[in-house]
C-alpha positions as CSV (number, residue, x, y, z in Angstrom):
1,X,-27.9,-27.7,-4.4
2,X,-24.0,-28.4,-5.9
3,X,-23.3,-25.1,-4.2
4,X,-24.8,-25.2,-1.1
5,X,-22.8,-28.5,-0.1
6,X,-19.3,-27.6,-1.4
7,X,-19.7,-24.1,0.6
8,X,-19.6,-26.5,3.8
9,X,-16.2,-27.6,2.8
10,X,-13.3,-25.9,4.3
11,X,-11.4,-23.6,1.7
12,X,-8.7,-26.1,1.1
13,X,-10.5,-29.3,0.3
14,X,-12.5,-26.8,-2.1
15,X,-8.9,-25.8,-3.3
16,X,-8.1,-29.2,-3.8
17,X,-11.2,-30.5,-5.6
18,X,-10.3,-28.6,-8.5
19,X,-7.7,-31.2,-9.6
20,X,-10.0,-33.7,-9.5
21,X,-11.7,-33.3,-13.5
22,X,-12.1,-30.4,-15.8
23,X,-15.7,-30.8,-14.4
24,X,-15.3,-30.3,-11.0
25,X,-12.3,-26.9,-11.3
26,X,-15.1,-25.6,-13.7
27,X,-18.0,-25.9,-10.9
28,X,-15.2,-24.6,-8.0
29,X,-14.7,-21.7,-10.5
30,X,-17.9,-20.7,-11.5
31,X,-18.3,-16.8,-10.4
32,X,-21.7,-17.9,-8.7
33,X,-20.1,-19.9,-6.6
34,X,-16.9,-18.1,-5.7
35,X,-19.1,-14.9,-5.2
36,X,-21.1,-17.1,-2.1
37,X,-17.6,-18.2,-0.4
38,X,-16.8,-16.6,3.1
39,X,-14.0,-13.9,3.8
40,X,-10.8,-15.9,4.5
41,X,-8.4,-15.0,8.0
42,X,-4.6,-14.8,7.1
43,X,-2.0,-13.7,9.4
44,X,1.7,-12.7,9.5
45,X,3.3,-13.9,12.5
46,X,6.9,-14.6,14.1
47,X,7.9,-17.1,16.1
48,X,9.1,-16.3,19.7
49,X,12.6,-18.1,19.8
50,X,15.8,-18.4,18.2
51,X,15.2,-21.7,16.0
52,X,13.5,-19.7,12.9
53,X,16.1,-17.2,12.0
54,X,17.6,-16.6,8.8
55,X,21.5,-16.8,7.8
56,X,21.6,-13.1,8.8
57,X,20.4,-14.1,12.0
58,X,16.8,-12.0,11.9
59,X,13.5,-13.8,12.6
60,X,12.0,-15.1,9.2
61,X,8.1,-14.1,9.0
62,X,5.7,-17.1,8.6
63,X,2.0,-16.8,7.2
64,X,-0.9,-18.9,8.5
65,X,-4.5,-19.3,7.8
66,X,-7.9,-19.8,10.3
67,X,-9.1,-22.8,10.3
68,X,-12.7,-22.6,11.2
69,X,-13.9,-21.8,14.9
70,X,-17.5,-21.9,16.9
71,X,-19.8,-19.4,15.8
72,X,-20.5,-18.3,19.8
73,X,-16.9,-17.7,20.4
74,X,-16.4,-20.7,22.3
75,X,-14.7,-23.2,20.1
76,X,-11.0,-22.0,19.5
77,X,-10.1,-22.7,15.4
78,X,-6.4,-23.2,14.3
79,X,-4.1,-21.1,13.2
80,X,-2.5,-23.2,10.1
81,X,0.8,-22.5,9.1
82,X,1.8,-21.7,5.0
83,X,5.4,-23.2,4.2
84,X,7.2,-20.1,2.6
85,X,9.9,-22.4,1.4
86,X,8.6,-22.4,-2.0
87,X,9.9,-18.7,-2.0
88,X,14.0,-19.3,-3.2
89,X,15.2,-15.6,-1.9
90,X,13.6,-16.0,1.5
91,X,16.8,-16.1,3.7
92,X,18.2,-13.0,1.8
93,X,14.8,-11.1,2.1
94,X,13.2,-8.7,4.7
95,X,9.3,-7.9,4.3
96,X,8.6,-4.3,3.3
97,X,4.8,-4.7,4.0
98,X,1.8,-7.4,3.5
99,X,-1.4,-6.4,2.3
100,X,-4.6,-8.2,1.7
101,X,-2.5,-11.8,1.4
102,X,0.1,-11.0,-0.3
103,X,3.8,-9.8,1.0
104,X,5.9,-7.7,-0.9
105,X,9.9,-8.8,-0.1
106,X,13.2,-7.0,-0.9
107,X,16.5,-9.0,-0.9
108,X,18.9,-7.0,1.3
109,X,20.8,-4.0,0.0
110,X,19.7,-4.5,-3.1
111,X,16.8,-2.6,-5.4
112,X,15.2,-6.4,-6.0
113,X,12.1,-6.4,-5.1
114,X,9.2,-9.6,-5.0
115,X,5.4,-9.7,-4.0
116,X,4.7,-13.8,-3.0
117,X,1.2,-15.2,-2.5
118,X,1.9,-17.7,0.4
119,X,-1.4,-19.4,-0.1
120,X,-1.2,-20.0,-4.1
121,X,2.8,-20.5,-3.8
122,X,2.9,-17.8,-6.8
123,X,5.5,-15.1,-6.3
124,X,6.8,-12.4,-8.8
125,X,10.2,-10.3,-9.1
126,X,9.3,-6.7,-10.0
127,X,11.9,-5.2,-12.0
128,X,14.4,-2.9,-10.2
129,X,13.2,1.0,-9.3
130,X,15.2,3.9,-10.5
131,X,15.3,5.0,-7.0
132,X,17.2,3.6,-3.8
133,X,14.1,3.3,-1.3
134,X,13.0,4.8,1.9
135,X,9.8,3.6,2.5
136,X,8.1,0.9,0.1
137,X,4.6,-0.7,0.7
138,X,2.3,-2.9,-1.0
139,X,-0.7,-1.6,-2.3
140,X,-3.7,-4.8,-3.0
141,X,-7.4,-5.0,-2.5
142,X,-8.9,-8.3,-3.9
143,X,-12.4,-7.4,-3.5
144,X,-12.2,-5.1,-6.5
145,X,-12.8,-6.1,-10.5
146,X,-12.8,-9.7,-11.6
147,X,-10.2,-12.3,-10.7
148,X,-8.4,-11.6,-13.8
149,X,-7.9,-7.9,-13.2
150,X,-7.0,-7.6,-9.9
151,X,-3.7,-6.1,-10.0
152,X,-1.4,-4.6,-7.5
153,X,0.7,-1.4,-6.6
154,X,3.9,-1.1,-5.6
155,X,4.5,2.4,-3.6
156,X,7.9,3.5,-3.0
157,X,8.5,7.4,-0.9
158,X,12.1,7.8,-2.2
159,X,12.9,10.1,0.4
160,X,13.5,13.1,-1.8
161,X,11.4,15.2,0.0
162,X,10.5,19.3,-0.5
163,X,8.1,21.5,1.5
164,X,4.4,19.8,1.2
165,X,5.2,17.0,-1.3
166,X,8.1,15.0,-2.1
167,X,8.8,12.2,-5.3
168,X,7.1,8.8,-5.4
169,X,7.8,5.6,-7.5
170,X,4.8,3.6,-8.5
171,X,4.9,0.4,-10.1
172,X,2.0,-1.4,-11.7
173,X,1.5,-5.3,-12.3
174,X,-0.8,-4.5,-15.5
175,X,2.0,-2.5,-17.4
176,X,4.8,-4.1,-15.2
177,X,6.9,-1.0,-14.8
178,X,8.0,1.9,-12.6
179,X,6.7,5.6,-13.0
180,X,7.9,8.6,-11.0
181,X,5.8,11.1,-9.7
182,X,5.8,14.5,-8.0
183,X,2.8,14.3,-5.2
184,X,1.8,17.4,-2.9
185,X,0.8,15.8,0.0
186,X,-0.7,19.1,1.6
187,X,1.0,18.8,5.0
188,X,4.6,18.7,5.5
189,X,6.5,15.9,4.3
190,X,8.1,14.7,7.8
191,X,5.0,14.6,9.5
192,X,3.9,11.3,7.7
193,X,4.2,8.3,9.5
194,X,4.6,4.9,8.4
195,X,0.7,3.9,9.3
196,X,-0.8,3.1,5.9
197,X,-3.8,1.7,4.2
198,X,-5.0,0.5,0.8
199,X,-8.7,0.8,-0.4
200,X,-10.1,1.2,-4.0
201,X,-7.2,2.5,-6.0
202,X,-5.8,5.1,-3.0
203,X,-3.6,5.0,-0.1
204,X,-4.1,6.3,3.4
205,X,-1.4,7.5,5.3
206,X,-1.8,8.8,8.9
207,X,-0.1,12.3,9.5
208,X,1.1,14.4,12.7
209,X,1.4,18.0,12.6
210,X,-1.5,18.0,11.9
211,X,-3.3,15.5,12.7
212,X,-4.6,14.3,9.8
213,X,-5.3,11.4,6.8
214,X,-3.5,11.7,3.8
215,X,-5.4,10.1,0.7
216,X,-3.0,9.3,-2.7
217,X,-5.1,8.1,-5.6
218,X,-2.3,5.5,-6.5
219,X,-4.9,4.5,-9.8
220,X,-4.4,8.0,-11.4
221,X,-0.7,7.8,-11.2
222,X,-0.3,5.3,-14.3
223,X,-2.0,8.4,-16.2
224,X,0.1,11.0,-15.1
225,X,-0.8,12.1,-11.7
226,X,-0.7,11.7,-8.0
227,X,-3.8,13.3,-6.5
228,X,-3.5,14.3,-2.8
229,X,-6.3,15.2,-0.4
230,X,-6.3,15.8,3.5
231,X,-8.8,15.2,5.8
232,X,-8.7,16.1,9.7
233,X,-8.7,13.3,12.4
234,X,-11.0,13.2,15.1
235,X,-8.9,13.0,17.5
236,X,-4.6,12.5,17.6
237,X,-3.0,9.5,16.1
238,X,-0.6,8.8,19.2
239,X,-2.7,10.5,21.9
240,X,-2.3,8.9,25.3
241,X,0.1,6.9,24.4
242,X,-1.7,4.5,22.1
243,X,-1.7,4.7,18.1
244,X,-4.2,5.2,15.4
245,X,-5.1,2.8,12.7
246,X,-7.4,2.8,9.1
247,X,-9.6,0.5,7.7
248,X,-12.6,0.5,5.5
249,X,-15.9,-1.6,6.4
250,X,-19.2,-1.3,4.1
251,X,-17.2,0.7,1.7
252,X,-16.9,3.7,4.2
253,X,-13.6,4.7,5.6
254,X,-13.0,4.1,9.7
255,X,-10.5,5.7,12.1
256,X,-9.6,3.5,15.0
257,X,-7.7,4.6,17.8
258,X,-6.6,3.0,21.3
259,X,-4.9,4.6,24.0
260,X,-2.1,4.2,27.1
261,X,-5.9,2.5,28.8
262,X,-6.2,0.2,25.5
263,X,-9.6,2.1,25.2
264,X,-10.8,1.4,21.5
265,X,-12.8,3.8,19.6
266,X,-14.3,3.9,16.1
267,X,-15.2,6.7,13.3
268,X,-16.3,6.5,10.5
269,X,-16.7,9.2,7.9
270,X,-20.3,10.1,7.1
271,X,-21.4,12.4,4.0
272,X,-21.9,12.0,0.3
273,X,-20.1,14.9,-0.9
274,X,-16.5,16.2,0.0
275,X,-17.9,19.6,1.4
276,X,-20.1,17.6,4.2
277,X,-17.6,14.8,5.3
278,X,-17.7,14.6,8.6
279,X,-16.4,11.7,11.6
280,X,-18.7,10.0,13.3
281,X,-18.0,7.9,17.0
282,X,-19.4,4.7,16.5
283,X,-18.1,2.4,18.9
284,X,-16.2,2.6,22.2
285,X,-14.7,-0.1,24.3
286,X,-12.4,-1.4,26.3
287,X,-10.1,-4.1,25.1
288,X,-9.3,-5.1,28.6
289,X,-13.6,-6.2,29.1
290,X,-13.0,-8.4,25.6
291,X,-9.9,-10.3,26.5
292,X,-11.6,-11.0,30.3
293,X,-15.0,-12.4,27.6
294,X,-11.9,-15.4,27.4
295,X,-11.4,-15.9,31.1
296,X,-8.3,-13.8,31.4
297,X,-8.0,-11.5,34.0
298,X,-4.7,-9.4,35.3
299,X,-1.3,-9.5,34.4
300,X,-0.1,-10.2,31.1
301,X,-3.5,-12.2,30.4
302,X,-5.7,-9.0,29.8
303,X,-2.9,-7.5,27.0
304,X,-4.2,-7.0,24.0
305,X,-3.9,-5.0,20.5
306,X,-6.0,-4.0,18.0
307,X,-5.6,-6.1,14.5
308,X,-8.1,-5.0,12.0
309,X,-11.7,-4.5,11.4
310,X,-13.7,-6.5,9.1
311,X,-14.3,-5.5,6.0
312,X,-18.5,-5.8,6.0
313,X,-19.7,-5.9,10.1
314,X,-19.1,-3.7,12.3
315,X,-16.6,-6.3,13.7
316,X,-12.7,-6.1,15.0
317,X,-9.7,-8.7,15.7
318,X,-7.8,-8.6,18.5
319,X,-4.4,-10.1,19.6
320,X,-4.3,-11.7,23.2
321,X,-0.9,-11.4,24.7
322,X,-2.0,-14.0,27.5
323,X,-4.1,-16.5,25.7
324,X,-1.4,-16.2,22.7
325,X,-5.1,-16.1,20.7
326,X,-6.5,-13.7,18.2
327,X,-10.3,-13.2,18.9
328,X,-13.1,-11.7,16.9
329,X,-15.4,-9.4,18.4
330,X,-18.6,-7.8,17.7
331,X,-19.1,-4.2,18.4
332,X,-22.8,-4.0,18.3
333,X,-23.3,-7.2,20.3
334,X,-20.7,-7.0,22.7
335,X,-19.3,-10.3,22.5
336,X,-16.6,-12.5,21.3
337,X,-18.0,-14.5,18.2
338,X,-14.6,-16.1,17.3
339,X,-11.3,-17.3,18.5
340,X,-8.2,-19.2,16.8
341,X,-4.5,-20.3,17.9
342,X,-1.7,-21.4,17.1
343,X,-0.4,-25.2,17.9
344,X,-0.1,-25.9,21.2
345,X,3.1,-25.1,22.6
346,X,3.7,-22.3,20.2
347,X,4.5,-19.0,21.3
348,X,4.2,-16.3,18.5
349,X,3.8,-13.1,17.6
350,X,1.2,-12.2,15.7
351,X,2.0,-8.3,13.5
352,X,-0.7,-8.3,10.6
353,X,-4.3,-9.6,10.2
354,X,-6.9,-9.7,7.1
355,X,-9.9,-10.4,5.5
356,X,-10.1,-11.4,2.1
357,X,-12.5,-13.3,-0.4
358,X,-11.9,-17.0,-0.4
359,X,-12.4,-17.3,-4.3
360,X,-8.4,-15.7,-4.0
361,X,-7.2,-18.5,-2.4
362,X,-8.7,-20.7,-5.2
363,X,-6.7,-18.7,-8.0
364,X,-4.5,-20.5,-10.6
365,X,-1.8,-17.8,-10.6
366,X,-0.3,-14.3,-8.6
367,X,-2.8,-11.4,-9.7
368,X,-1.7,-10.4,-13.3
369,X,1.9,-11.6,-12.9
370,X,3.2,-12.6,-16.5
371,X,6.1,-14.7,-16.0
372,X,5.4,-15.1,-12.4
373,X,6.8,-18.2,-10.7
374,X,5.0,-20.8,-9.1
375,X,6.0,-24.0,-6.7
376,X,3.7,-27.0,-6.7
377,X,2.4,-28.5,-3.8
C-alpha cells in the first residue's frame, strides 16, 4: 500500500523524501520499490541565443528532465531544467557524448576527461589516456546489474588506423584505468561514422562502404580483447538524404532510418542464433502525419527529427521544429500519447533524448566512482 502511493509522487519529491528519516530513504530504496518506478525522460538541449555561451564563446549544453504530461497526448508536461553549475570545469569543457544520463566532458586541448550525472550532481575526473583522441564516446546502460554495479565505459578510436581495424582505448569505472586494444572491425576503418550506440556491454557503430553495423564487445576488452562482428543493414544509412539511427527495445536490436521525405521506418533483428539473423520492417510512417497529430501544418510547423525509441514499447520521440515540443508517439496505435516543452518563451534546441530507470535518479553517488565529487543541493 506504502508503494502504491509514493509511486504517484513525481521522481523528485520521491528523491527528496529520502532526507526525511533513516526510515523513509530505506522504504525509497528498497529494490521492490525502485524496480516498480517508471522510465525517466532526460534531454540535452542548447539554447537558441547568444546569452548562454561560455568564455570561449561556444554555446554551453544544458540538461533537463520531463515533468509529467496527459496520458492521451493532450496535456503538454515541462521540460525542467538541471543547473550544471555544480560542475567547476564547465566553461573550459566541450561534450564528447551523453549516454543514458550521464555526459562525458573533456577540458579543451587537454587529455582530461570527466563523466557528470546532472541529476545526482555527482561528477568524476577519469585519469588521462595514453593517447591524444579522435573520437571519444560514453559507453552507459543503467538497466543492467544492481545499482552498485553499474559501471561505465569510456571508448576512445585514437585514430591510428590500418586496413580493417585500427587501436582503441578503453577505460573502465570498476578498475579505473585505461587499456589499449587492437580491434578488427571487419570493414574498412574510414567507413565508420560517428553514429553509435550502447547496449549490454557492446557498441554499435553504423558503417558505409558497406552498409553495415559494427558490434565491439567493449565488456571483453578489460580481459584482453576487442571482439568485432558485422551485420548488413537493411537498407543505406544516409539514403535519400536522411540518416540512420540504433536503438534497442525489448532487448532486440532496431535500425531506424528517415529519409530527404522524413519517412520513418523500423527493423528489428529477428533470430536466435547468429546463422539466422535476419531484419525485419516493423513500422513505417511519416513524421510529417505525427507532428500535424499536434495541429501543425506547413512551413516550419511540420519539421521534425527522430529522437529515440523506447526502450520496452514499440514507441519513438520526436523533436518539433514548430511547436519547439518533443512528442511521444505510438507506432502500433498511431497516435501521439505524450508531449513536453520547454518554458514559455524558450527557444531551444533539443540534440539527445533517453529513457532510463527512475531508481538512477534516486542514487546516492556517480556509478562506481571512488573519489567522485559531489555538490549539494
Amino acid at each position: 500500500m506504502l508503494a502504491e502511493i509514493i509511486l504517484r509522487l513525481p521522481v523528485d519529491s520521491v528523491a527528496r523524501s529520502k532526507c526525511v528519516s533513516k526510515a523513509w530513504c530505506a522504504t525509497v530504496s528498497d529494490g521492490y520499490f525502485r524496480r516498480r518506478l517508471p522510465l525517466q525522460l532526460s534531454v540535452v538541449y542548447f539554447p537558441d541565443n547568444d546569452d548562454d555561451a561560455s568564455s570561449r564563446g561556444k554555446a554551453l549544453p544544458r540538461f533537463a528532465c520531463a515533468g509529467s504530461a496527459a496520458g492521451d497526448g493532450a496535456g503538454i508536461g515541462l521540460l525542467r531544467d538541471r543547473d550544471l553549475g555544480f560542475f567547476p570545469f564547465l566553461d573550459v569543457s566541450v561534450v564528447c557524448d551523453a549516454c543514458n544520463g550521464l555526459l562525458l566532458l573533456r577540458a579543451a586541448g587537454t587529455r582530461r576527461f570527466y563523466v557528470v550525472d546532472p541529476v545526482t550532481r555527482h561528477w568524476a575526473a577519469l585519469p588521462p589516456p595514453s593517447r591524444d583522441p579522435r573520437l571519444s564516446m560514453l559507453a552507459f546502460d543503467p538497466s543492467s546489474g544492481s545499482p552498485r554495479r553499474r559501471g561505465y565505459h569510456v571508448v576512445n578510436f585514437t585514430g591510428r588506423w590500418h586496413d580493417r581495424g585500427g587501436e582503441v582505448e578503453v577505460f573502465s569505472s570498476e578498475t579505473r584505468a585505461w587499456a589499449l586494444r587492437d580491434a578488427e572491425f571487419g570493414v574498412p576503418a574510414a567507413s565508420l561514422s560517428g553514429s553509435v550506440h550502447f547496449h549490454a556491454g557492446a557498441v554499435y557503430v553504423l558503417a558505409s562502404d558497406p552498409d553495415c553495423v559494427v558490434r565491439m564487445d567493449v565488456a571483453a576488452a578489460e580481459a584482453g580483447g576487442l571482439a568485432c562482428a558485422v551485420a548488413e543493414l537493411p537498407e543505406p544509412a544516409d539514403g535519400g538524404g536522411g540518416d540512420g539511427r540504433l536503438a534497442h527495445s525489448a532487448g532486440r536490436l532496431h535500425y531506424v532510418a528517415t529519409d530527404g521525405a522524413l519517412r520513418l521506418k523500423v527493423w528489428v533483428l529477428d533470430g536466435e542464433s547468429p546463422a539466422a539473423l535476419q531484419w525485419r520492417l516493423k513500422h513505417a510512417v511519416k513524421l510529417g502525419d505525427v507532428v500535424e497529430l499536434r495541429g501543425e501544418c506547413g512551413g516550419r510547423g511540420s519539421e521534425a527529427r527522430f529522437l529515440a525509441f523506447h526502450p520496452e514499447k514499440d514507441a519513438v520521440y520526436v523533436w518539433s521544429a514548430g511547436k519547439l515540443q518533443l512528442l511521444e508517439y505510438d507506432l502500433t496505435r498511431k497516435e501521439v500519447t505524450g508531449a513536453w516543452a520547454f518554458g514559455e518563451g524558450q527557444k531551444n534546441r533539443v540534440v539527445k533524448t533517453w529513457l532510463v530507470p527512475s531508481s538512477m535518479y534516486l542514487s546516492d553517488r556517480l556509478p562506481l566512482a571512488d573519489g567522485a565529487h559531489v555538490q549539494q543541493c
